[in-house]
C-alpha positions in Angstrom: 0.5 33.5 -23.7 -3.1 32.2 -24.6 -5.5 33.5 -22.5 -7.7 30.6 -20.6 -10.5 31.4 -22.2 -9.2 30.6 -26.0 -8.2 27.1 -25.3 -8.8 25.6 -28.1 -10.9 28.3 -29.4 -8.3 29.6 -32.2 -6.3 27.2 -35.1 -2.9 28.6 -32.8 -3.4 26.8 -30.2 -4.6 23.6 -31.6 -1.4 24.3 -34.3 0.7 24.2 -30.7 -0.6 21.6 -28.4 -0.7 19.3 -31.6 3.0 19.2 -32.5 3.7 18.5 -28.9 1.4 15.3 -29.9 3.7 14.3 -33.3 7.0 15.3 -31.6 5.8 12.6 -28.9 4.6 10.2 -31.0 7.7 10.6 -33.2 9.9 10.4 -30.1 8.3 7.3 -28.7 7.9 5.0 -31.6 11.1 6.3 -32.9 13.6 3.1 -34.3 10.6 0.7 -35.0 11.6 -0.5 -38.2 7.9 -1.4 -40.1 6.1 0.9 -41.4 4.0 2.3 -38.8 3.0 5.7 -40.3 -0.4 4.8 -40.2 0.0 4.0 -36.1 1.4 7.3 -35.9 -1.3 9.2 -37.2 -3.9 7.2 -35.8 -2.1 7.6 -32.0 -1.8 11.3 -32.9 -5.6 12.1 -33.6 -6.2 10.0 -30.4 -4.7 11.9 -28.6 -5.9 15.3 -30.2 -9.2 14.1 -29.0 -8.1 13.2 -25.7 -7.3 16.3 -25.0 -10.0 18.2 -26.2 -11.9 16.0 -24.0 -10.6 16.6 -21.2 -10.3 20.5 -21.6 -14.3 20.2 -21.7 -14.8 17.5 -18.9 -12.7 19.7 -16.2 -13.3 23.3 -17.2 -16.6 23.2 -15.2 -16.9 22.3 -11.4 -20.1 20.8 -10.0 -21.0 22.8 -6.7 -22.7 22.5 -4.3 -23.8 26.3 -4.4 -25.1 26.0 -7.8 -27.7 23.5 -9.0 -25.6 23.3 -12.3 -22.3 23.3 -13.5 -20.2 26.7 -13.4 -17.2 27.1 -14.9 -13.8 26.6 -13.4 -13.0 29.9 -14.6 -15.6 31.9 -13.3 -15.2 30.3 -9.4 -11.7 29.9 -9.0 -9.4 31.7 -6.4 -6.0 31.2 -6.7 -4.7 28.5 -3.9 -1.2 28.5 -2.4 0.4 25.2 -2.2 3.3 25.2 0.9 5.6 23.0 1.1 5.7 20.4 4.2 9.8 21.1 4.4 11.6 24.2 5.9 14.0 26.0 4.7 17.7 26.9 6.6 15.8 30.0 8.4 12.3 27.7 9.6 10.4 28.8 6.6 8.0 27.0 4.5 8.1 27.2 0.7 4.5 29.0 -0.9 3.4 28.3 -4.3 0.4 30.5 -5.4 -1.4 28.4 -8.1 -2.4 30.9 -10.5 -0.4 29.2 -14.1 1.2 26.8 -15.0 4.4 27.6 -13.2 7.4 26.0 -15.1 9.6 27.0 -11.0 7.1 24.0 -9.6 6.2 21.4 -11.8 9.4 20.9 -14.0 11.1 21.7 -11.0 9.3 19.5 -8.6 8.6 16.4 -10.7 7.2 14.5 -8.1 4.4 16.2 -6.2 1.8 14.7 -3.6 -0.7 17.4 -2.6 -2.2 16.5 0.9 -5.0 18.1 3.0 -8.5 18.2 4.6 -11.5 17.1 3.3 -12.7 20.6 1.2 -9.6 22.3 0.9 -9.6 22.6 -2.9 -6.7 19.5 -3.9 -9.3 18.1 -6.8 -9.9 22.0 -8.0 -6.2 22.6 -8.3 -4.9 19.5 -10.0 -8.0 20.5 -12.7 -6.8 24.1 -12.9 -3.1 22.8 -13.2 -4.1 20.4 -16.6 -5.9 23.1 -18.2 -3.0 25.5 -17.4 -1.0 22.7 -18.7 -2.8 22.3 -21.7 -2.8 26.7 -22.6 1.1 26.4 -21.6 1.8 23.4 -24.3 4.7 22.2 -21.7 3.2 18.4 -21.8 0.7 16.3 -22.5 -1.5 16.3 -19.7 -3.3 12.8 -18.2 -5.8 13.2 -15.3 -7.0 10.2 -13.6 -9.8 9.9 -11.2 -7.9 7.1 -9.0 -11.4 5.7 -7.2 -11.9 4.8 -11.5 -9.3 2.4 -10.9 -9.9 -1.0 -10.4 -7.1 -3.8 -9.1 -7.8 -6.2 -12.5 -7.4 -3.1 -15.2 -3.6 -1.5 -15.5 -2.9 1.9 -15.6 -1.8 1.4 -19.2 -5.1 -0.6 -19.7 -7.3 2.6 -18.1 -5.5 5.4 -20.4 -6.0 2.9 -23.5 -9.8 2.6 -22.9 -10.3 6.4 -22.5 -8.6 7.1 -25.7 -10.6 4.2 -27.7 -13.4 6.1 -25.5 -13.0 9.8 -26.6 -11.9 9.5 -30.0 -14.7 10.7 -32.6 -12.5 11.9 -36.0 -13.2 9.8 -39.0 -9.7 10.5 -39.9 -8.3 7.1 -38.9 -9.9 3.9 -39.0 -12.1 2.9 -36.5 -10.7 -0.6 -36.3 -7.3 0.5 -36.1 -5.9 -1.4 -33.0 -3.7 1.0 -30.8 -0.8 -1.5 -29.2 -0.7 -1.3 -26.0 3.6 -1.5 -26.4 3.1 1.5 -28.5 1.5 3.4 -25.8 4.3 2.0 -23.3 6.4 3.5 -25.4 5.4 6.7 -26.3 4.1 7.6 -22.5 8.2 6.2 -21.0 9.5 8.5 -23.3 8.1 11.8 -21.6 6.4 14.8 -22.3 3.5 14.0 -19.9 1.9 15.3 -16.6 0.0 12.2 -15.1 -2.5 13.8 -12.7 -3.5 11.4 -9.8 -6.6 12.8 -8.2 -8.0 10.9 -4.9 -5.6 8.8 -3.4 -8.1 8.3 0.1 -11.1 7.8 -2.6 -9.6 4.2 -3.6 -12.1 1.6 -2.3 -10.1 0.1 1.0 -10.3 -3.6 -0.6 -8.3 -2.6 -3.5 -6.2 0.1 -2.2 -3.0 -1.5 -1.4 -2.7 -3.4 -4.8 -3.4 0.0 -6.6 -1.1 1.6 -4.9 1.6 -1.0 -5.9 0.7 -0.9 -9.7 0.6 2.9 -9.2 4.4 2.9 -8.1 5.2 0.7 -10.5 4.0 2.5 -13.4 5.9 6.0 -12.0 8.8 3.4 -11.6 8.7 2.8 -15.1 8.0 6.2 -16.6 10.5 8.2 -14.5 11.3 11.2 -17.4 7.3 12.2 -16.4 5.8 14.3 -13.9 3.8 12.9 -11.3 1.0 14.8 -9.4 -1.1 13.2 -6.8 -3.7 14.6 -4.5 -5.0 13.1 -1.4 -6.1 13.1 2.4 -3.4 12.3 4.9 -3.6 8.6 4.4 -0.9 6.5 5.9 -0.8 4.3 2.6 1.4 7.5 1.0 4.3 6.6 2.7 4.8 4.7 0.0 5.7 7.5 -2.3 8.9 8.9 -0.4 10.3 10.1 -3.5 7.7 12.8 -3.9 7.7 16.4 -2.7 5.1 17.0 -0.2 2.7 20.1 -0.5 -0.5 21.3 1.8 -3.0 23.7 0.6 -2.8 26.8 2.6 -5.6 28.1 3.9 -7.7 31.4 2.5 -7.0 34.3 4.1 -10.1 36.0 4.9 -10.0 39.0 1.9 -9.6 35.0 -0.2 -12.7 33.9 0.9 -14.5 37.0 0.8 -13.5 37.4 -3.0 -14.5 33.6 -3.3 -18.1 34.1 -1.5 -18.6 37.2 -4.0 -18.3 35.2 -6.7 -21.5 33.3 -5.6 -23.3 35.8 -6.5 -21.9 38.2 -8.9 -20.8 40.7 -6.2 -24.8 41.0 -5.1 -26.3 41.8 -2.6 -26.7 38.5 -0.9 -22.6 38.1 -0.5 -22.4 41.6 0.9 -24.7 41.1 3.5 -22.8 37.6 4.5 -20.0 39.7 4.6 -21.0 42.6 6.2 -22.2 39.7 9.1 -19.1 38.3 9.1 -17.5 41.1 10.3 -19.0 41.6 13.3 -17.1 40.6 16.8 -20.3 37.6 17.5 -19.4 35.8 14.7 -15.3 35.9 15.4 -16.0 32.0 15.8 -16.7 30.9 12.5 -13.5 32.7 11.2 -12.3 28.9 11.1 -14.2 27.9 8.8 -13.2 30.8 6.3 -10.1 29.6 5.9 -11.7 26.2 3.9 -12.9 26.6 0.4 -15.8 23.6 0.8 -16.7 25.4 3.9 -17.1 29.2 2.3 -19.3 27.4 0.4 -21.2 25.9 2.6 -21.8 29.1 4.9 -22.7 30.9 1.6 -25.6 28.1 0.9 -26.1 27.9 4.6 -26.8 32.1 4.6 -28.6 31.8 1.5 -31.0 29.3 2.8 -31.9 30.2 6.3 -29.9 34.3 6.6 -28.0 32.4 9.8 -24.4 31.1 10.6 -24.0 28.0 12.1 -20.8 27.9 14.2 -20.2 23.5 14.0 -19.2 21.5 11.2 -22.3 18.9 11.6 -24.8 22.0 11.6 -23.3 23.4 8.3 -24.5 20.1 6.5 -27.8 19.7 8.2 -28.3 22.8 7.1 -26.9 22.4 3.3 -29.1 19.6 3.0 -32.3 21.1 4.3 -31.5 23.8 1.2 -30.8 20.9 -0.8 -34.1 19.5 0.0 -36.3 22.2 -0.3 -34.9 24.5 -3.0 -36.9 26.0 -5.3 -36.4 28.1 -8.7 -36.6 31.7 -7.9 -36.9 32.6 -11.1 -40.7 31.2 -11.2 -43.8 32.1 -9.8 -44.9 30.9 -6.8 -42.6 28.3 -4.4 -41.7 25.5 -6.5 -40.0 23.2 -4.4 -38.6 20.2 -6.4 -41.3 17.4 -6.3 -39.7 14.0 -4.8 -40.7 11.1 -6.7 -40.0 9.1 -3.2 -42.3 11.2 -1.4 -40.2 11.1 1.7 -40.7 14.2 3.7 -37.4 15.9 4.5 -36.5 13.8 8.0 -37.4 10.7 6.2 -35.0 11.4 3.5 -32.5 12.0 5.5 -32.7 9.6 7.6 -32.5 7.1 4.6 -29.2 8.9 4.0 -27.1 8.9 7.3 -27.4 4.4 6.2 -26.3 5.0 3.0 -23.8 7.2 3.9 -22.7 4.9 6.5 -22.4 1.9 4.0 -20.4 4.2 1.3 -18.0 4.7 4.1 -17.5 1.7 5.8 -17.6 0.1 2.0 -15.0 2.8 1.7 -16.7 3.4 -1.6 -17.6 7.1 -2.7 -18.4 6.3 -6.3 -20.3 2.9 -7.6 -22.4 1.7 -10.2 -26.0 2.1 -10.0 -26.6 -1.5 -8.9 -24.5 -1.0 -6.2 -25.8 2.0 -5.0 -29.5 0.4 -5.7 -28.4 -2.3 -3.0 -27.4 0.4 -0.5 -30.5 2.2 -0.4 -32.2 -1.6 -0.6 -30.4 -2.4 2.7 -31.1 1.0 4.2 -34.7 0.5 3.4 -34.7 -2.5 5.1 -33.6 -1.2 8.4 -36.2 1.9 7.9 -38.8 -0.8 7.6 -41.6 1.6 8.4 -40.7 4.0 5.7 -42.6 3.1 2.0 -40.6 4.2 -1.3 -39.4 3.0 -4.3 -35.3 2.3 -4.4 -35.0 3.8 -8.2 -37.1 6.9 -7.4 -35.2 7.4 -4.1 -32.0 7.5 -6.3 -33.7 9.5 -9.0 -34.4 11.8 -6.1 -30.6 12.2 -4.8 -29.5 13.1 -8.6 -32.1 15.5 -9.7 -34.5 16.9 -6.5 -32.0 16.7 -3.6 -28.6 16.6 -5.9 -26.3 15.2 -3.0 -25.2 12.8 -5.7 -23.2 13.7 -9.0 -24.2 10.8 -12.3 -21.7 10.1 -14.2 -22.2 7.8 -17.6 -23.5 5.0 -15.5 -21.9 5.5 -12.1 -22.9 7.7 -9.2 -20.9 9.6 -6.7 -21.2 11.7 -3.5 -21.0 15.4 -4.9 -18.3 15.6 -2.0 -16.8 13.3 -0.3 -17.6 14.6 3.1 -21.4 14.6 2.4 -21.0 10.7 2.9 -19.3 11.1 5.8 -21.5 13.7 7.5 -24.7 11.3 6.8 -22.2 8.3 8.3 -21.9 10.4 11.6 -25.3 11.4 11.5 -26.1 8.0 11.6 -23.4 6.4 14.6 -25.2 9.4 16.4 -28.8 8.4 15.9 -29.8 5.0 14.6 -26.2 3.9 15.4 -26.0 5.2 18.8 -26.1 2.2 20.7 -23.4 0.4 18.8 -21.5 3.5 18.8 -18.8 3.0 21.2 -18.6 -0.6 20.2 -18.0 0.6 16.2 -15.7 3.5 17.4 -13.6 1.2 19.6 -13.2 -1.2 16.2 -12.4 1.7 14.2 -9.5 2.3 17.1 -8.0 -1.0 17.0 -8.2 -0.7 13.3 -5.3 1.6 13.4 -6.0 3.2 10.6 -8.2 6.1 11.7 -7.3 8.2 9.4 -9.5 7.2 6.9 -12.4 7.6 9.1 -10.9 11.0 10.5 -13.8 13.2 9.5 -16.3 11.2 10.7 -14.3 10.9 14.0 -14.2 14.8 14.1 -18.2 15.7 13.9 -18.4 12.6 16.1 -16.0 15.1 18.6 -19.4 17.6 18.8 -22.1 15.6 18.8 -21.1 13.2 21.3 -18.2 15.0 23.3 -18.6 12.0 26.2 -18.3 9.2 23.6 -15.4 10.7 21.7 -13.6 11.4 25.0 -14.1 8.0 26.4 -13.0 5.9 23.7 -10.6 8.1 22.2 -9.2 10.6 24.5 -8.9 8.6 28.1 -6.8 5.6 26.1 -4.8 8.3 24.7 -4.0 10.0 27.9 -3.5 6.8 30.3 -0.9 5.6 27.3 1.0 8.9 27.3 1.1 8.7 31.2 2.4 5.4 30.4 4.9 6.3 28.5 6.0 9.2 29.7 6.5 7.3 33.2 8.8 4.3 31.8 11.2 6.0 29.3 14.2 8.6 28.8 15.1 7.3 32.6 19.4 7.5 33.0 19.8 10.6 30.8 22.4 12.6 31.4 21.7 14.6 34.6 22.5 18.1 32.9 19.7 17.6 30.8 16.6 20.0 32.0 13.5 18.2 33.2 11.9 20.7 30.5 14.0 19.6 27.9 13.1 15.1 28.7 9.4 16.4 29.4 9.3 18.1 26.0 11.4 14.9 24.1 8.8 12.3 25.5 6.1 14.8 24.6 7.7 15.2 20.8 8.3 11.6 20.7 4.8 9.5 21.9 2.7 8.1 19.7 5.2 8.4 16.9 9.0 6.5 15.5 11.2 9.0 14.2 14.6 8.2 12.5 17.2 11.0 11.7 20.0 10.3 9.0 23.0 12.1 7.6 22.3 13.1 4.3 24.9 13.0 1.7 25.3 14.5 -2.2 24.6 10.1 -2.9 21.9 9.2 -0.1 20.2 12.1 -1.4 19.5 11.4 -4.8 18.8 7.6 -3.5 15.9 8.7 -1.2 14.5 11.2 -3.5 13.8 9.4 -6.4 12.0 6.8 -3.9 14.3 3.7 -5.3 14.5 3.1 -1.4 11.6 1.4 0.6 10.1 3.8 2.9 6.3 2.0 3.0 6.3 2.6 6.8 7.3 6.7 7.1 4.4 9.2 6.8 6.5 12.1 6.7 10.2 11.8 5.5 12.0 15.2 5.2 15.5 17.0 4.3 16.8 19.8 7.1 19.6 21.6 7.1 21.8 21.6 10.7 24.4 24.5 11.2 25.5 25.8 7.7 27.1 22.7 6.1 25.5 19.5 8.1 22.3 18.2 5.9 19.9 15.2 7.7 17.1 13.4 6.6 13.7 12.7 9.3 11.9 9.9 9.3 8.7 10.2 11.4 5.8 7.5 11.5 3.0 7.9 14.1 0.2 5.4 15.5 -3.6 5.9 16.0 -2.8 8.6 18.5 -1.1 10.5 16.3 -4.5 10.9 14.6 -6.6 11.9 17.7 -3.9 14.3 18.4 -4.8 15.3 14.8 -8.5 15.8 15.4 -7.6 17.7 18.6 -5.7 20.0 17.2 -8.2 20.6 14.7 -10.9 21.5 16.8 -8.0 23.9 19.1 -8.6 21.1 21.8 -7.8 22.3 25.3 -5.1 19.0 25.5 -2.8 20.4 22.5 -0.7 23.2 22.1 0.7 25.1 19.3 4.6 24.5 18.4 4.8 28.4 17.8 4.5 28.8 21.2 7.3 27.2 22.2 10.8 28.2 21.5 12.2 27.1 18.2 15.2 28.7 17.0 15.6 30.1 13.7 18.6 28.5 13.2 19.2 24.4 14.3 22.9 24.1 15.8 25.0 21.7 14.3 24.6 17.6 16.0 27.6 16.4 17.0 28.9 12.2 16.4 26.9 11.7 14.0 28.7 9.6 11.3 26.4 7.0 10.8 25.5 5.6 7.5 22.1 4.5 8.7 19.3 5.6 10.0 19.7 6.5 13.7 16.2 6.0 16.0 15.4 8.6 18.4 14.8 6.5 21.1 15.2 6.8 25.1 19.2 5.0 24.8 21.3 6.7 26.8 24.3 5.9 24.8 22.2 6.6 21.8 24.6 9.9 19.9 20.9 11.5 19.7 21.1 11.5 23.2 24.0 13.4 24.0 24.2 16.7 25.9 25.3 18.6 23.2 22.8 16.7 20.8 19.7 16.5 22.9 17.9 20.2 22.5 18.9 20.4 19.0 17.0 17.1 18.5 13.7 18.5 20.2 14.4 21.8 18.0 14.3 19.6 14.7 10.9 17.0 15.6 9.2 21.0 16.5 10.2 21.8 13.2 7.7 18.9 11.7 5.0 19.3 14.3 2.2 22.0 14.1 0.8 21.4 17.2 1.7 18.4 19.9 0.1 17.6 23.5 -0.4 19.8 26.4 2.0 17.1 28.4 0.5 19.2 31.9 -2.8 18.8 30.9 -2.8 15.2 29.4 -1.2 13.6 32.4 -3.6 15.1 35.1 -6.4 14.3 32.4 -9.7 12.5 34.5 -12.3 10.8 31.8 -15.8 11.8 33.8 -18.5 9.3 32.5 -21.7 12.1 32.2 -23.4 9.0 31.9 -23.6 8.2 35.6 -24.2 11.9 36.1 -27.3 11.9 34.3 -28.3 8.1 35.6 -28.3 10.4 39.1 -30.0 12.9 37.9 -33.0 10.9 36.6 -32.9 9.0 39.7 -33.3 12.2 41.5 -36.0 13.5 39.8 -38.0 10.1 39.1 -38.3 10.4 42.9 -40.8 13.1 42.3 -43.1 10.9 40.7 -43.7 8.2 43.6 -46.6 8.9 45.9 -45.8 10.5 49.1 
């Protein structure tokens, strides 16, 4: 095998990778009766190029640790994907991403890779086309999906990059490539379409993408289809695909990651050496999260402290951003800001624009657009004198929260937009805060706004617990007081407690599978647009069932909760779940059976009901604290402190 380092670098492997071009050409225009020798060179070359390109675009990462681009080669760690399905023994599948591993890809044709904001889905999926490019299984194609707009095709995106890329004079620049000819060659196989960003798709065009994008897997089925996201609820739609998290770094992980900062020096040991003391035992969180390393690294480098909350970590990443300097010169030499904002100003200017970007649901736009955010922003900071261009000039080069690209700009991560968005509900925003947040609720959809929502959880506790948490709680009192009533009597209080627990703020279907309902389901030729999670479990040692689960907006505080190891939700592993399901009994049904609160519903039966419970633990990490949640009391501080000012304003009146 090639080592990664001589990609490209030797006639071998150019020799390789480029007869897996002609064979796919060759394959793919194959029974065309003109003469089209000349298409076939040109399409070849094209494609040579396009590669190439690629291989140099995505072997470096931009960081936020470094103030230029390092190579992926240098920072990465090897991740382990694990799979969101158990085995018969309660077991999750782990995939260390260290190759190109022909027991995943191949084998898994249809992959969705789904985490948190930071946990490293981008960095693999690059990692996984250069690997795929040193392996020579496939022709690689990586697509940025917030690049795609609802007017272009798919087909149309890939054409433009190739006419974009290609540079050899050994075709003729006016040589038209066919778009059928592309059609052809790409539903023939031998590519690895990388989909990076599903939850980066601007929310205006995000449901038509998402149809062309299922359309153009429907139609090139012999591929491999890789796509990376945040838990959005718009991936239901891809049922067919095998569902992956990122696990997170185990702390010798992200101790070899934070060493590679600096070379092994002597500022990563000292982080280290600090990290192992008891005081900090509370920031072993945020170990586990690559983005989040990497931000305690900068965070130590900056200011030789370790801020335990999410929010604190970014303040403080951007008040290194703000007033780095190179230590290799003389002297402090803090970037000058053509703007000349001071560094409260600046960001103050920011938490609007981030705030636009998100509720635009924008993270990347052209420099126009992003001109007109800081416009508007300027506009509200009336007080505050700069010019629009040099504040942008700014963001780029002196305080590089944004990343240029040809003539586009994007956030350098995602979650920088939406710390600034939080910053700014907090602040400016405040006093439309619950009114915005209470929107955002009846939006349903708050997963897209979910790490916003979460720093929103520790800066304002008392907001996030009135609009959020109280509904939550008085709707699982709710619920839990008007269903599972006429259950069998032999069925344990525990046992209805824990289904209505399992079961609120969620519709979950189970099905028999079969050797031909299988195959149906997995290659996603069914509509399953409303499930977030579908599944295949094994029951006794013959009996195989699909789950279908899709939650609410609860389901997504009860998210965030868990997150932050809320008080109101417990871990799963805490309660009982057996190794081994028993086998359900009656269930012959063709379709798909609703666990609902039916007494004569087969789910429902004695001999059924605990072995139902066992199977929904199975999906759940974590679920409500049902004790907890229905004795929960919202306490508005607000009246607290309106008595406490009242108390003490007292002292100001003459006696």
């Amino acid at each position: 095998m090639i080592e990664f380092t001589e990609i490209f670098n030797n006639e071998y492997a150019k020799t390789a990778i480029n007869t897996l071009i002609k064979s796919a050409v060759e394959k793919g225009l194959k029974g065309l009766k003109k003469n089209i020798e000349p298409i076939k060179e040109a399409l070849g070359y094209r494609l040579q190029d396009y590669i190439e390109f690629q291989k140099d675009r995505y072997k470096c990462l931009n960081t936020i640790v470094f103030n230029q681009k390092i190579s992926l080669e240098e920072i990465y760690i090897p991740l382990t994907l694990v799979s969101e399905v158990e085995d018969l023994n309660g077991k999750r599948k782990e995939i260390p991403v260290s190759k190109f591993d022909l027991d995943f890809l191949p084998k898994h044709p249809r992959v969705l890779i789904t985490d948190n904001a930071g946990m490293g889905k981008s960095t693999i999926l690059k990692f996984l086309l250069l690997k795929c490019i040193e392996s020579e299984y496939a022709i690689p194609v990586f697509l940025e999906l917030r690049h795609l707009a609802s007017s272009k095709s798919i087909i149309d995106t890939i054409i433009n990059q190739l006419n974009i890329v290609s540079t050899t004079k050994k075709y003729s620049d006016e040589l038209e490539l066919s778009k059928s000819y592309i059609e052809r060659i790409i539903k023939n196989g031998d590519f690895i379409f990388f989909f990076d960003g599903y939850d980066e798709i601007p929310f205006k065009d995000r449901e038509e993408i998402t149809v062309a994008i299922k359309e153009f897997i429907s139609k090139n089925q012999r591929n491999i289809f890789v796509i990376s996201s945040r838990k959005e609820s718009g991936l239901a739609s891809f049922s067919g695909f095998d569902s992956f998290s990122i696990r997170p770094l185990k702390k010798t992980e992200s101790y070899q990651l934070i060493r590679k900062y600096d070379n092994d020096g002597e500022k990563s040991s000292q982080l280290i050496e600090k990290l192992e003391n008891k005081e900090y035992s509370g920031i072993n969180e945020y170990l586990k999260n690559p983005l989040l390393c990497t931000l305690l690294y900068r965070c130590y480098e900056y200011k030789q402290n370790l801020p335990l909350k999410k929010h604190v970590f970014y303040r403080q990443v951007f008040d290194a951003l703000f007033d780095w300097h190179d230590a290799t010169k003389d002297g402090y030499n803090t970037r000058q800001k053509l703007s000349k904002l001071d560094l409260d100003s600046f960001h103050r200017v920011l938490r609007l624009v981030g705030f636009i970007s998100v509720m635009h649901g924008k993270f990347e736009a052209d420099k126009d657009t992003v001109l007109d955010w800081i416009r508007e922003s300027k506009r509200i900071c009336s007080d505050l004198t700069f010019s629009e261009s040099d504040f942008l000039d700014d963001c780029v080069r002196a305080v590089p929260v944004l990343i240029q690209e040809g003539t586009n700009y994007r956030w350098s991560h995602k979650s920088l937009s939406e710390y600034f968005a939080a910053q700014f509900l907090c602040t400016e925003g405040k006093s439309e805060l619950t009114k915005i947040l209470n929107e955002i609720l009846a939006s349903e959809d708050l997963s897209k706004f979910s790490n916003v929502i979460e720093q929103i959880y520790d800066i304002e506790p008392a907001i996030f617990r009135e609009v959020f948490v109280a509904p939550m709680a008085e709707s699982f009192r709710e619920y839990c007081s008007n269903t599972y009533k006429g259950m069998n009597t032999k069925i344990s209080n525990e046992s209805l407690q824990l289904r209505k627990t399992l079961t609120f703020s969620k519709q979950i279907y189970i099905a028999r599978a079969t050797d031909k309902n299988i195959h149906s389901f997995l290659d996603g030729s069914l509509d399953e647009s409303y499930f977030h999670r579908i599944g295949l479990f094994h029951v006794g040692d013959k009996q195989r069932f699909f789950y279908f689960e899709s939650g609410n907006k609860f389901q997504d505080i009860i998210d965030i909760l868990a997150t932050k190891k809320d008080p109101l939700v417990t871990s799963t592993t805490k309660l009982n779940r057996d190794n081994k399901i028993k086998r359900l009994v009656k269930l012959t049904a063709k379709s798909r059976i609703n666990v609902n609160d039916d007494p004569e519903n087969v789910l429902n039966d004695l001999r059924n009901f605990d072995v139902v419970n066992s199977v929904i633990l199975r999906s759940d990490k974590y679920i409500l604290d049902a004790d907890r949640v229905l004795n929960y009391q919202f306490e508005n501080s607000q009246n607290k402190v309106a008595t406490l000012a009242s108390c003490l304003l007292k002292n100001l009146k003459p006696q």
